[in-house]
Structure formats: C-alpha cells, structure tokens
C-alpha positions, 0 to 999 in steps of 0.5 A: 500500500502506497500513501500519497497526497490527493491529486486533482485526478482523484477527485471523482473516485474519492467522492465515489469512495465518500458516496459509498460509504456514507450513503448507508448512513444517511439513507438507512441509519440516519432516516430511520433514527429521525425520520423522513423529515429531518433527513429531508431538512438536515441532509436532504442534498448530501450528496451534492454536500459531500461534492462541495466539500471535496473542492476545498478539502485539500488546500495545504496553503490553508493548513487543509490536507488529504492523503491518499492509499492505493494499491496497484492504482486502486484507490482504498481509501484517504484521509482528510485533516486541518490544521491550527497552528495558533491552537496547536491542534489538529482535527481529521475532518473525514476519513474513508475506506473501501468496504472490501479494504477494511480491517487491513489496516488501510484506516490505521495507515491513513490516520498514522500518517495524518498524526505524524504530518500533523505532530510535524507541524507543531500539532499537540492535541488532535480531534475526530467526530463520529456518530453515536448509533450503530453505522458508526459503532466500528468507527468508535471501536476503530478510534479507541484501538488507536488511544483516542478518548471520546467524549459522548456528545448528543444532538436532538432533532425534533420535526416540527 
C-alpha cells in the first residue's frame, strides 16, 4: 500500500469512495433514527454536500490536507485533516475506506500518517467526530484501538 497526497485526478473516485460509504448512513441509519423529515431538512442534498466539500478539502496553503492509499492504482481509501497552528491542534475532518479494504489496516495507515504530518507541524492535541448509533459503532471501536478518548456528545432533532 502506497500513501500519497490527493491529486486533482482523484477527485471523482474519492467522492465515489465518500458516496459509498456514507450513503448507508444517511439513507438507512440516519432516516430511520429521525425520520423522513429531518433527513429531508438536515441532509436532504448530501450528496451534492459531500461534492462541495471535496473542492476545498485539500488546500495545504490553508493548513487543509488529504492523503491518499492505493494499491496497484486502486484507490482504498484517504484521509482528510486541518490544521491550527495558533491552537496547536489538529482535527481529521473525514476519513474513508473501501468496504472490501477494511480491517487491513488501510484506516490505521491513513490516520498514522495524518498524526505524524500533523505532530510535524507543531500539532499537540488532535480531534475526530463520529456518530453515536450503530453505522458508526466500528468507527468508535476503530478510534479507541488507536488511544483516542471520546467524549459522548448528543444532538436532538425534533420535526416540527
């Protein structure tokens, strides 16, 4: 497995990859969590988000990078985080694995090389969210294995 940093070629896959892996969360854990009105209101338009999201996501200029895996020009997976050099913390904004790569270390790769580049440049304290339901339970299991502590957070919703 190669890492190496986002390329403008690798926007359309990694979107693809982004699409892929959270659309079971927006339209099967989210919807049936909230229901059909609070994900229409919430994150009706997701996928044109995760499109918008893309075209700024890698901007080292703006402290804003993302690396990439692949294998054999397959991509499996990448990792984006930011910078903040005044605070000296770091935050992985959003990190993707292939379904069929995951549990191979793909994700441990991709988040080991964001907290070395980030301990690099000065980065002390670093953050990831995720989702307290059941799409994300092997993604908190994930950031525990890697000594992460969390601290529970809720968010209510109510469609009025």
């Amino acid at each position: 497995m190669d890492l190496r940093p986002f390329r403008p070629a690798d926007l359309t896959p990694l979107l693809e990859l982004t699409i892929a892996t959270f659309g079971p969360f927006f339209e099967d854990s989210f919807r049936s969590i909230v229901g059909d009105a609070v994900m229409t209101n919430q994150h009706g338009t997701w996928r044109a988000d995760y499109r918008e999201m893309w075209v700024g996501l890698h901007d080292p200029e703006q402290n804003k990078h993302v690396v990439v895996a692949e294998e054999g020009g397959t991509l499996l997976g990448f990792a984006a985080w930011q910078v903040d050099p005044e605070k000296r913390s770091g935050e992985i904004d959003i990190i993707g694995v292939a379904a069929d790569q995951r549990r191979h270390h793909v994700g441990t790769a991709l988040c080991t090389h964001a907290f070395d580049a980030m301990r690099r440049s000065g980065v002390e304290v670093v953050s990831i969210g995720t989702g307290g339901d059941r799409f994300h339970d092997s993604a908190r299991a994930f950031y525990d294995s890697l000594g992460m502590t969390a601290m529970p957070l809720v968010r209510y919703y109510l469609a009025l």
